[in-house]
N, C-alpha and C positions, 0 to 999 in steps of 0.2 A: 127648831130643835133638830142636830143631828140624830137620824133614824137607824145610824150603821148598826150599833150595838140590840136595838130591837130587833132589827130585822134579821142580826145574825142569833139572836134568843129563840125568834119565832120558828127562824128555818129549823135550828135543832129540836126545839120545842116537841114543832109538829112530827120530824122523823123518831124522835122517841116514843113518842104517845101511839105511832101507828106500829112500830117493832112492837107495842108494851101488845095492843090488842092482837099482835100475833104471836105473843107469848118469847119475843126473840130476847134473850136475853139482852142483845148489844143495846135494848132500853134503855140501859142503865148507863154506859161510859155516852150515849150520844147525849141521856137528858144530863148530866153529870155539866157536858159543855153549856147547857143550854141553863139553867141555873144559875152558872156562876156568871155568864151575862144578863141575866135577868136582874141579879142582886144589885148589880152598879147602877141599871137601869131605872129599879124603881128606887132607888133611896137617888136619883136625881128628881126622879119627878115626885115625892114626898108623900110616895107609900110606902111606910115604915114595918108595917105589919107584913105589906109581898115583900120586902126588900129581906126582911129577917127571916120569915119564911123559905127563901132561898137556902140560906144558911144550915137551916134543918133539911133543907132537900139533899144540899149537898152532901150533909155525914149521911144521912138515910142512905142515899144513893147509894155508897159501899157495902150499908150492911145488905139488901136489899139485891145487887146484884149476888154478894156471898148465897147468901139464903136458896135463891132463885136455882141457882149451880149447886148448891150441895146440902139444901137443908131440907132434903128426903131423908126417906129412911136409909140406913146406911149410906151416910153422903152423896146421896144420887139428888138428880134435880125433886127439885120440893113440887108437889101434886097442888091443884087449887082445891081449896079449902073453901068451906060456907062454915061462919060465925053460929056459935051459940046462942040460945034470947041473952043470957048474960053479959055476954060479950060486946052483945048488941046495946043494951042500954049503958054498957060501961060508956062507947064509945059516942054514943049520945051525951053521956052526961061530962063527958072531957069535951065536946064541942062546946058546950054553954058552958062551963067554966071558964074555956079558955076565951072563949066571945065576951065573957060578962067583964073579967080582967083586963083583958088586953085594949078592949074598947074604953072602958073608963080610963087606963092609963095613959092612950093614946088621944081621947079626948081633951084630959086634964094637965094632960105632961107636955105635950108636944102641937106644934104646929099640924098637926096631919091631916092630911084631906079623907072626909068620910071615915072618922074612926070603929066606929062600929059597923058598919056593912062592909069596908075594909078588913076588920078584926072576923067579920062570920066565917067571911070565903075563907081568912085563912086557918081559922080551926076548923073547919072542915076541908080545908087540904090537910093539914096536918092527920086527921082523925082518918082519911083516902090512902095519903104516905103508909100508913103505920099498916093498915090493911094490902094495901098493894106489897110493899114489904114481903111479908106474908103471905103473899098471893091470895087474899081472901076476895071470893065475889064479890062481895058487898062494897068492895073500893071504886067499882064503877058507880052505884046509886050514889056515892059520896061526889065523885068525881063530875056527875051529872049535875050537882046541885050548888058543886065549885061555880061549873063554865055559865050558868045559867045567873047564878049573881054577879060574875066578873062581869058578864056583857053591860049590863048598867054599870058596873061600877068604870068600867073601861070606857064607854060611850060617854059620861059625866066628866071623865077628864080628858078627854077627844083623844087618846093614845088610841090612833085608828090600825092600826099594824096589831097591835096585841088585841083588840077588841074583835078585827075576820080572825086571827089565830084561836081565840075561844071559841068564835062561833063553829070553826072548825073542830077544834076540840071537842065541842057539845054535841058533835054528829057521832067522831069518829067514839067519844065514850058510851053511846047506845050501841053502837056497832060492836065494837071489843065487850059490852056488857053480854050482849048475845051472843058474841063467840066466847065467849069464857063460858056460857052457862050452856053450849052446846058440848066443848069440853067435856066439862065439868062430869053432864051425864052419860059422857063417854069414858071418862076416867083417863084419859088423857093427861100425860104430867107439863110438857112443853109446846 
């Protein structure tokens, strides 16, 4: 299998994720690139759930840069945020929705490899997206629990290029989890 289109996925992948845990806004037009090769990537190799999930990256991604630049107060950059308990189990109970659906449908509907632990990681990216967005803490706990299922689920379909890109991932989101909440308690916006 040609690896171009991964590799050029992973390289932006990684340069996103590492602007994100430094708060750079430019996270948002490099992971932008890096999505929309991911989406061709995996609806080749017939994960259907990261392939769509891209999809949702990509419109997020606009709003998400917007927000980041001017959804403070007074259109200044937006401050990071910690979740309400409300909030909190809202965003719980849209991951198992979206896992309980998407896995039966990708089970029963389609050819797809690994439907339901396919379908978790990506309602819990999705539930990460919507919080990072937002600039909410709580998007790294999410984001930890993505890179930590992808490694299996990546290692089971030998895609070894995106499987060190998580493993990376899963460092740099403890890393950026603790500089958000260093932040955080400094009141720091960007």
């Amino acid at each position: 299998m040609d690896t171009t289109l991964e590799w050029f996925a992973a390289v932006t992948g990684l340069a996103s994720v590492i602007l994100t845990a430094r708060r750079n806004i430019l996270c948002w037009p490099v992971g932008i690139a890096s999505v929309a090769a991911y989406l061709f990537f995996f609806a080749r190799i017939k994960l259907y759930a990261d392939s769509i999930l891209q999809v949702f990256f990509l419109v997020t991604s606009f709003f998400g840069w917007w927000h980041w630049a001017r959804g403070g107060e007074g259109h200044s950059a937006a401050p990071i945020r910690v979740l309400t308990f409300a909030h909190r189990v809202l965003t719980l109970a849209f991951v198992t929705a979206a896992t309980v659906a998407s896995g039966y449908l990708l089970r029963y509907h389609t050819d797809a490899s690994f439907p339901f632990w396919d379908s978790l990681a990506a309602g819990l990216s999705i539930g990460a997206q919507v919080l990072l967005m937002r600039k909410a803490l709580e998007s790294w706990y999410l984001w930890i629990a993505v890179d930590l299922l992808s490694l299996g689920l990546y290692a089971a379909k030998a895609v070894w290029v995106t499987f060190g890109l998580y493993g990376i991932f899963l460092v740099l989101a403890i890393v950026g989890c603790i500089a958000w909440q260093r932040a955080f308690a400094r009141g720091e916006l960007l």
